[in-house]
N, C-alpha and C positions, 0 to 999 in steps of 0.2 A: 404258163398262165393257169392259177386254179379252174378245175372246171366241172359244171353241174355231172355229163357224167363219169368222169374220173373218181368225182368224189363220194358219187355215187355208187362205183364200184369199189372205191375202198370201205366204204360201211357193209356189202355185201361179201369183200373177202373175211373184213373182223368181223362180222357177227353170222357169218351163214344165212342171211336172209337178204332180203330187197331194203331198202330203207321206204319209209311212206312220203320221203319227200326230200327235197334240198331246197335250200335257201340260204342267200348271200348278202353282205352287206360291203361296204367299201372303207377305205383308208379315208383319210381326209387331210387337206392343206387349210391352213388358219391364212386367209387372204390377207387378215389387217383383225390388228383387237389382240392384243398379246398380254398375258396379267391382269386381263380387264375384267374377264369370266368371275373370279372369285371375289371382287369388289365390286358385284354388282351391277359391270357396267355394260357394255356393247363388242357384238365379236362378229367377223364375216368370213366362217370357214365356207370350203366347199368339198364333197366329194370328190374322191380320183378314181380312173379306171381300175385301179388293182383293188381284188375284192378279197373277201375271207368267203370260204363256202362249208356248211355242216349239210351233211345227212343225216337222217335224225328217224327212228321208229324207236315207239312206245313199248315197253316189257312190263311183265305180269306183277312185278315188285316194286320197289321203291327206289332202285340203286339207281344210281345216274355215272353208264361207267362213258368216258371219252378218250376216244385214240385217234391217229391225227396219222398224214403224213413228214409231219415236222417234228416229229419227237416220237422215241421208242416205248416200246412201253402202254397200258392203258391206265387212267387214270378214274380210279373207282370209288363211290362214298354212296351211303345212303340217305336219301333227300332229308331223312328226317333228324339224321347228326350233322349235317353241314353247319356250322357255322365260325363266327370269327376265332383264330387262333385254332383251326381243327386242319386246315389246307392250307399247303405252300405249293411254292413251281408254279409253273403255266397253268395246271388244272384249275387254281384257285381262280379264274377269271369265267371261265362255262359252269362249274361249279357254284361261283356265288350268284351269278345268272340264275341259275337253277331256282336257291337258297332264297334270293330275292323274290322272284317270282311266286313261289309257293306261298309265300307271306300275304300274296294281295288278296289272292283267294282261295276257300274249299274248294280243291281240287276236286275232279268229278272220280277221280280212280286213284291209285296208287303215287300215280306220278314217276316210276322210273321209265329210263328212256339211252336207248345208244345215242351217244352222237358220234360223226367223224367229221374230222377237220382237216381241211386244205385252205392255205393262203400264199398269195402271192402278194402280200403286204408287207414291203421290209418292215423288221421289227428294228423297236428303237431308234431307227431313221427321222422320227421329228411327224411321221404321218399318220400314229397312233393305231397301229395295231391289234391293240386294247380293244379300245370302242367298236373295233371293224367285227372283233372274235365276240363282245358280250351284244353286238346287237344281231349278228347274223344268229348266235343262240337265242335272243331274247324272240325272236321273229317266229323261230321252230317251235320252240315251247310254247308261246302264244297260241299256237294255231293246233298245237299237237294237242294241249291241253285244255283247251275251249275258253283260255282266261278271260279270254274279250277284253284286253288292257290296254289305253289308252297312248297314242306316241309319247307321252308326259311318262307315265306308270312305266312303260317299256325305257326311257332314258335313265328315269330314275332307278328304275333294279340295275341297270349295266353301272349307275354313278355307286348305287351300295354293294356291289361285288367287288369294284374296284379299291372302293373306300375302307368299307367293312370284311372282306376277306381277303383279298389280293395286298393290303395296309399303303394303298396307292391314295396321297390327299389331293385326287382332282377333281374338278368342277362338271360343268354337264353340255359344254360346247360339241366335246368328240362326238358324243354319244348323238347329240340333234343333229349334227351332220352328218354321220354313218347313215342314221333313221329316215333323214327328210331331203336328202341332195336329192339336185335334179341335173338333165345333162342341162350342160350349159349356163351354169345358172349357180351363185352362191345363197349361202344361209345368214341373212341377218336376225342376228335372235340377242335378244334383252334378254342377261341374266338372272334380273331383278325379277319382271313380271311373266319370263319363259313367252312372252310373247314371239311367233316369229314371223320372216316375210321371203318369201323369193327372188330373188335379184338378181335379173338377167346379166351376164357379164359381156354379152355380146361380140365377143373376143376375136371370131371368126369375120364379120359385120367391117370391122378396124383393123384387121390383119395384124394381130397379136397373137402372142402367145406366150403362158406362164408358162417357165425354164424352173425346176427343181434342180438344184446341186446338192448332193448330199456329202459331207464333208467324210462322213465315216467316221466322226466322233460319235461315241455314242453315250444317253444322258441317263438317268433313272429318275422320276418325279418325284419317288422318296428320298432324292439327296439330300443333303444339310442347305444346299442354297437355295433350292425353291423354297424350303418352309420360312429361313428367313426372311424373303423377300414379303412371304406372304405375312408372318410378321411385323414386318415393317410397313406395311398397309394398314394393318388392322392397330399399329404403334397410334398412325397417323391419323385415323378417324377417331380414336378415341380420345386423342388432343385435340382434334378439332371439334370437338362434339358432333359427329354426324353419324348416320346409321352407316356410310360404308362411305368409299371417296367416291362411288359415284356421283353423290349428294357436293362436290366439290366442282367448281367451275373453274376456266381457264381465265375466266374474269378474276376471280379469289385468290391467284397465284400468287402477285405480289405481296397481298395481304398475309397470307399461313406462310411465307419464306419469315416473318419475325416469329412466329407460333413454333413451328418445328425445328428441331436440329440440324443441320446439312444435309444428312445422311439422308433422315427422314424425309424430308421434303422436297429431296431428287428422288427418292422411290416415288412420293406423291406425284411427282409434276409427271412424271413418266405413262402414270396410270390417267391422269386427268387429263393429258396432252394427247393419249393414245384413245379413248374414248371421243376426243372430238375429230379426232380423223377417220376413225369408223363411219363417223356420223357425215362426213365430208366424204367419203369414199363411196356412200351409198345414196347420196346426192349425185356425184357424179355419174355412177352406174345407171343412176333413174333417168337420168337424162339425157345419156345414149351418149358418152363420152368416157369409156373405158381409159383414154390412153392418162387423163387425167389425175387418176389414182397411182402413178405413178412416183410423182414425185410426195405422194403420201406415204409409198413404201420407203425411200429413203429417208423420209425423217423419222418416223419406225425405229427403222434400223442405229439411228444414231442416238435415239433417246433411250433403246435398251444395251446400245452400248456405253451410253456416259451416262446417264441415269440411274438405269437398273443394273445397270451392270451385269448385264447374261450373256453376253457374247463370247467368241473366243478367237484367240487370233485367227486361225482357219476361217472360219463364218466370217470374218470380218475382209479377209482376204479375198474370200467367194465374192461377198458383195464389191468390194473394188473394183475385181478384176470383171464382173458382169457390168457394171457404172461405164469402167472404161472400153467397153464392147458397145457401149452404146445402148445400153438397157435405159428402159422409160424410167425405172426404178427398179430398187433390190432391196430387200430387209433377211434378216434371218426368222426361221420360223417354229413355233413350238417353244417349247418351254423355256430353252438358252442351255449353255452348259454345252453345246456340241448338237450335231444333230443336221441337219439342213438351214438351208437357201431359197428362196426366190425370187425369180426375176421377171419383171412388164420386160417384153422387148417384141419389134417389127419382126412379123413369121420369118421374113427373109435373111436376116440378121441371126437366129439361131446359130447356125454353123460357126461364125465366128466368135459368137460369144463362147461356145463350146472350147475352142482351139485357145481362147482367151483365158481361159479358166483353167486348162490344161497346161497350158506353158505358164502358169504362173504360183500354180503350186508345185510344177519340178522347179520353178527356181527357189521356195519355198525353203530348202526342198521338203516336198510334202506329196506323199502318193496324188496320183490324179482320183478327184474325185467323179461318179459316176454323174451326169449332167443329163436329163431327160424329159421333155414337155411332158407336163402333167392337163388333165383333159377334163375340165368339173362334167362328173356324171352321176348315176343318178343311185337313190341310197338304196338301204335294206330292200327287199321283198321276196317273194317266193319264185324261184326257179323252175320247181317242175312240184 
């Protein structure tokens, strides 16, 4: 497990000195709300316990160099040539953190600064290790730097490092969950008005527990399918004349299936359909009935498999095989293309759904994939 001062001693062997602080942020599970983020519509991630942790002290110059326990090497640019097309590899994520943030304000000094990095957030696993790395930097620089920037300001430099130098096109779900989880507790956030709310999931109360499976596909957000998909969204509100599908109801359905093409109009329903289960899902949370949401993850799952068509036989298998373990619900999570799993299911029932999942992708055959309760906890802040 990454840790405050592990990490802290690795910025003390790279740079010869103490670091002025550590600070961490966490991975994040998308509970319900999948494609919905960049259409404007409604998402219910939550933090997980595995975090990203930097060390971080300010130097006399401008450079912003980064070295990690995860990769060899440091990674060095000066704050004042960063920008898009100038960084590739992993650095281009603390980097355009960096790059972003200087934009908001005159800095009060130079602005360079060590950082070092430890995570224990699988990468490309589906729980967005991104958002975990550009908000535990956005958190250090904040503070190192006197930016005084707003959780909006701090999501939005992690959403243009991603965007504009990493050449990642995602939206700003990750980032509000890294920034604002709490334990226990998911994030419902409008991606329209950035509005957000906390929402107890009460999990413990119901004796439940969300199961991650991760299939060990792994996805990239700059594939050729995501941007299609996002395409075909943006196909469909432009025939239907609305500013995004959020602006499209579940009442409307019938009507836009003579408006758009096949294709189009199962991308649509996927997105319109998955917007009112958020809204249904966070209904039943309010009202103290976790187990509920259950069978909203399963039609989830089946809209982004015959719909959107993101699933992959593996994910598709995970979710079966957790259904016929007795799971309250299963959907896949993250973007699609590979990636993970989760599962509502009774605390005491873990075990076999584990064994379930296991014996069913050796019959696959298909490596076992790694199966582990994930624990909504709580986001960014400062460690020492």
């Amino acid at each position: 497990m990454a840790s405050a001062s592990a990490t802290a001693r690795g910025f003390a062997a790279a740079n010869g000195r103490d670091p002025e602080g550590v600070w961490s942020a966490p991975g994040r599970v998308n509970l319900i709300g999948e494609h919905t983020d960049y259409n404007a519509g409604l998402v219910l991630p939550f933090a997980i316990s595995e975090r990203t942790v930097v060390a971080a002290g300010r130097r006399p110059d401008d450079v912003i160099a980064v070295s990690s326990t995860l990769y060899s090497g440091a990674v060095r640019a000066h704050l004042a040539r960063i920008a898009p097309g100038t960084v590739t590899g992993w650095g281009a994520y603390p980097l355009g953190v960096a790059w972003a943030l200087s934009q908001l304000r005159d800095l009060p000094g130079p602005g360079g600064t060590d950082l070092f990095i430890d995570s224990d957030v699988p990468a490309g696993g589906g729980v967005s290790s991104s958002a975990a790395l550009e908000m535990a930097v956005a958190r250090a620089l904040n503070d190192l730097w006197g930016v005084a920037a707003s959780d909006a300001e701090l999501v939005h430099a992690g959403q243009r490092a991603e965007n504009e130098i990493a050449g990642a096109p995602t939206g700003i779900m990750d980032q509000y969950a890294a920034l604002l989880g709490q334990a226990g507790a998911a994030v419902f956030l409008d991606c329209r008005t950035e509005d957000t709310r906390i929402v107890p999931l009460r999990l413990d109360q119901a004796g439940l527990d969300l199961v991650l499976i991760d299939t060990g596909e792994r996805h990239a957000h700059a594939a050729g399918g995501y941007a299609t998909r996002r395409a075909s969204c943006e196909k469909a509100a432009r025939e239907l004349g609305v500013p995004a599908l959020r602006d499209v109801g579940v009442e409307d359905l019938p009507r836009i299936a003579g408006v758009l093409d096949e294709e189009t109009f199962r991308r649509a329903r996927h997105v319109v359909t998955e917007n009112a289960r958020v809204a249904a899902a966070v209904a039943a949370l309010e009202a103290g009935d976790p187990a509920a949401v259950g069978p909203l993850l399963t039609a989830s799952h089946a809209s982004m498999r015959d719909d959107f068509e993101i699933s992959t036989p593996a994910l598709d298998l995970a979710v079966d095989a957790a259904l016929g373990a007795a799971a309250l619900g299963a959907r896949m999570t993250g973007g699609g293309f590979g990636g993970a799993a989760i599962a509502l299911i009774d605390r005491d029932r873990v075990p076999g759904l584990t064994a379930a999942v296991e014996s069913a992708f050796r019959a696959a055959p298909l490596a076992a994939p790694p199966v582990r309760r994930v624990t909504p906890s709580p986001g960014a802040h400062r460690e020492t």
